[in-house]
C-alpha positions as CSV (number, residue, x, y, z in Angstrom):
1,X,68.7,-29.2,-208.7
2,X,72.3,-30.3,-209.0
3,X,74.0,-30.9,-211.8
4,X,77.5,-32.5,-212.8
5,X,79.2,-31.4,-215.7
6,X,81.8,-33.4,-217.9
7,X,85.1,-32.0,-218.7
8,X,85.5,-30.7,-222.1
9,X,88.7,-32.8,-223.6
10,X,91.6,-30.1,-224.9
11,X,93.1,-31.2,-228.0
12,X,96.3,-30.1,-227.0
13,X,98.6,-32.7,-225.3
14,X,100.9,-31.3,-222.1
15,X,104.4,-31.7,-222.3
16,X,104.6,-33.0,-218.8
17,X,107.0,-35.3,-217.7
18,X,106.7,-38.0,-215.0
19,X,104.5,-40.7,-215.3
20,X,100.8,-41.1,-215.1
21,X,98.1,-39.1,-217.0
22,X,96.4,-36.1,-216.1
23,X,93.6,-35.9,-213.4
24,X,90.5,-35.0,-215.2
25,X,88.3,-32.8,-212.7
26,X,84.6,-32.8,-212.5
27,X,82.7,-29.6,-212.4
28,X,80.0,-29.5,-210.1
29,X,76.8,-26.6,-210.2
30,X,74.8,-26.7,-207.5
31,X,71.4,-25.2,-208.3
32,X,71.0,-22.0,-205.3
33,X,66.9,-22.1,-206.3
34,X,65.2,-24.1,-203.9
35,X,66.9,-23.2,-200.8
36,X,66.3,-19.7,-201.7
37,X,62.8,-20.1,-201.9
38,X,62.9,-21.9,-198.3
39,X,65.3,-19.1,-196.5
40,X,62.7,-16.4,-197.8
41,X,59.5,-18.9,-196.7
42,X,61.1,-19.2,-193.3
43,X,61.7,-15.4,-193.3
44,X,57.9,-14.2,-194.3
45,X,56.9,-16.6,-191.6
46,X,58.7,-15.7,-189.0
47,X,57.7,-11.6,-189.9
48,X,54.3,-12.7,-190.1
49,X,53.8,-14.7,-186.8
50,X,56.5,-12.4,-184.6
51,X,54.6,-10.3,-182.2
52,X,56.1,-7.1,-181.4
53,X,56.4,-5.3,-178.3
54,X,53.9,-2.8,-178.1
55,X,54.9,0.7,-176.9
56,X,54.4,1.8,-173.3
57,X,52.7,5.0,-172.9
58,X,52.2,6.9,-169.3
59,X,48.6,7.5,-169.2
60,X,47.6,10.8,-166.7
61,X,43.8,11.3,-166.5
62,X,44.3,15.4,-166.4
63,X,41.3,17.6,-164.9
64,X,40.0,20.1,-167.1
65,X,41.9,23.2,-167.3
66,X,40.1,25.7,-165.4
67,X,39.8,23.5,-162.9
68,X,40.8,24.2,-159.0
69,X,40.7,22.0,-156.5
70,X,41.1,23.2,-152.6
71,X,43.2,20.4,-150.4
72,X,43.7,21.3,-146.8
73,X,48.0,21.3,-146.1
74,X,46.8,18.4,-143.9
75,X,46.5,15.9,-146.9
76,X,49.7,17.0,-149.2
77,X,52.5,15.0,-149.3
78,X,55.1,16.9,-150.9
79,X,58.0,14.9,-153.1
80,X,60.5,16.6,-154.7
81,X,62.9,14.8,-157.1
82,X,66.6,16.0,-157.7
83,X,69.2,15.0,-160.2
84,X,71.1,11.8,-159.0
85,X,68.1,9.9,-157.6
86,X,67.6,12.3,-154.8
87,X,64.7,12.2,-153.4
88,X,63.2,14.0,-150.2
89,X,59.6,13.7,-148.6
90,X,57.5,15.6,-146.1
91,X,54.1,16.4,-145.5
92,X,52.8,19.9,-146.2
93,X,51.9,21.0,-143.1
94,X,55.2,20.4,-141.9
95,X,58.3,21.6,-144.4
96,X,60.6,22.2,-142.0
97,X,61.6,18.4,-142.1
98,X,62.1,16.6,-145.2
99,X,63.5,13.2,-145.1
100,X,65.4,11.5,-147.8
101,X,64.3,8.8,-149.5
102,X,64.9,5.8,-152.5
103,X,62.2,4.9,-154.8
104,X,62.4,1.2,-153.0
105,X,61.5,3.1,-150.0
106,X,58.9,5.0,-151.6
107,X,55.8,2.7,-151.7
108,X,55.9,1.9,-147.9
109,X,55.9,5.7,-147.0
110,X,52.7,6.2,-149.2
111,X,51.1,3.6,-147.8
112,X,51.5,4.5,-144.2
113,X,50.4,7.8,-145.1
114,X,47.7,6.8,-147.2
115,X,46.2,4.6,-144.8
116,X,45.7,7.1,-141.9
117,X,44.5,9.5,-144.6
118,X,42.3,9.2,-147.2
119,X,42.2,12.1,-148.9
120,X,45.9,11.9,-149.1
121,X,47.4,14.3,-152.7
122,X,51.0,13.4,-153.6
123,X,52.3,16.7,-155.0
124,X,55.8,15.3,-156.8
125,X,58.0,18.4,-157.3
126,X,60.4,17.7,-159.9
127,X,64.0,19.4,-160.5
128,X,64.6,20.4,-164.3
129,X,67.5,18.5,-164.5
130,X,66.7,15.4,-163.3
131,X,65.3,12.7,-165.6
132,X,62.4,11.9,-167.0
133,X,63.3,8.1,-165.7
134,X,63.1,9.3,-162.2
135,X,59.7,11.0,-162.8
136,X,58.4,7.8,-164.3
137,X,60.0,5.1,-161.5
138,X,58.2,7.7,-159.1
139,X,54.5,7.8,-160.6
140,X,54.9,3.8,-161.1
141,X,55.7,3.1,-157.4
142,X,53.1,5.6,-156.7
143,X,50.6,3.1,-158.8
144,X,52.3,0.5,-157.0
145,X,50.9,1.6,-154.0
146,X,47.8,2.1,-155.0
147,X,47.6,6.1,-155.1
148,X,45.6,7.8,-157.8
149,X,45.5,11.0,-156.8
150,X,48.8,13.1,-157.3
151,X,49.9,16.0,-158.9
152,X,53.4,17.2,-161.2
153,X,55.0,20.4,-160.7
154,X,58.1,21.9,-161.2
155,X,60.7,22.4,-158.1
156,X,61.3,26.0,-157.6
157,X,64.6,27.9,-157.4
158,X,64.1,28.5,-153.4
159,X,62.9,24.8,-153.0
160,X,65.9,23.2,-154.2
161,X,68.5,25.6,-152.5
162,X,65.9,24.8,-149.4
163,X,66.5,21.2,-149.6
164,X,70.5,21.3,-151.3
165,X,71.6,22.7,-147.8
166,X,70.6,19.3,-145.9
């Protein structure tokens, strides 16, 4: 543990002057050992009981590929996403009028929707340049409001010059 060691006595006197004799100084070793052992105890503990944060994956059940569904225009709801957190809704039937909108404002709108319709089909329409962050705060609000059924695609050239000009 520790340990105290006595000064070895030099054989040679000092030609100081003054009065009084020479301090004699202890050395002291302190043995490192033991709270070694207990900094790498606490470490493998702490390693062992730490639970991590598992990762987050975005599960999409996809149909199989040559697979078509027909929806009636009646039951799509068109979302298309820009860069910047611009966001514009209509329905399909009707694009002549798309209304902006937030992802805080998005749940209630599906909800209405989805309540008068029940064969409602989100079709989110994403711009190439806006981020994958957007895509994913859009398809959790949409599980927010309880809507299964939607659908990705990319936002055409003529879509987003379409909607730019509002």
């Amino acid at each position: 543990m520790g340990a105290v060691d006595t000064p070895e006595r030099s054989s040679k006197k000092s030609k100081k002057k003054g009065f009084g004799r020479p301090k004699r100084r202890l050395g002291i070793r302190i043995d490192m050992t033991p709270m070694v052992d207990v900094a790498f105890l606490l470490l493998i503990f702490f390693m062992v009981t730490t639970i991590f944060r598992t990762p987050q994956a975005l599960e999409i059940a996809l149909p199989p590929k040559d697979t078509v569904v027909p929806i009636r225009q009646q039951h799509l709801l068109d979302l298309r996403v820009l860069p910047t957190n611009r966001m514009f809704w209509n329905m399909a039937d009707d694009p002549a009028h798309p209304a902006p909108v937030t992802v805080a404002e998005l749940a209630p709108v599906i909800r209405s929707h989805a309540a008068t319709d029940a064969q409602l089909v989100v079709v989110i329409k994403i711009d190439k340049d806006a981020s994958f962050h957007d895509m994913v705060d859009v398809i959790d609000e949409l599980d927010l409001a309880r809507m299964t059924r939607f659908s990705l695609a990319p936002l055409t050239e003529e879509e987003r010059r379409e909607i730019e000009t509002l």
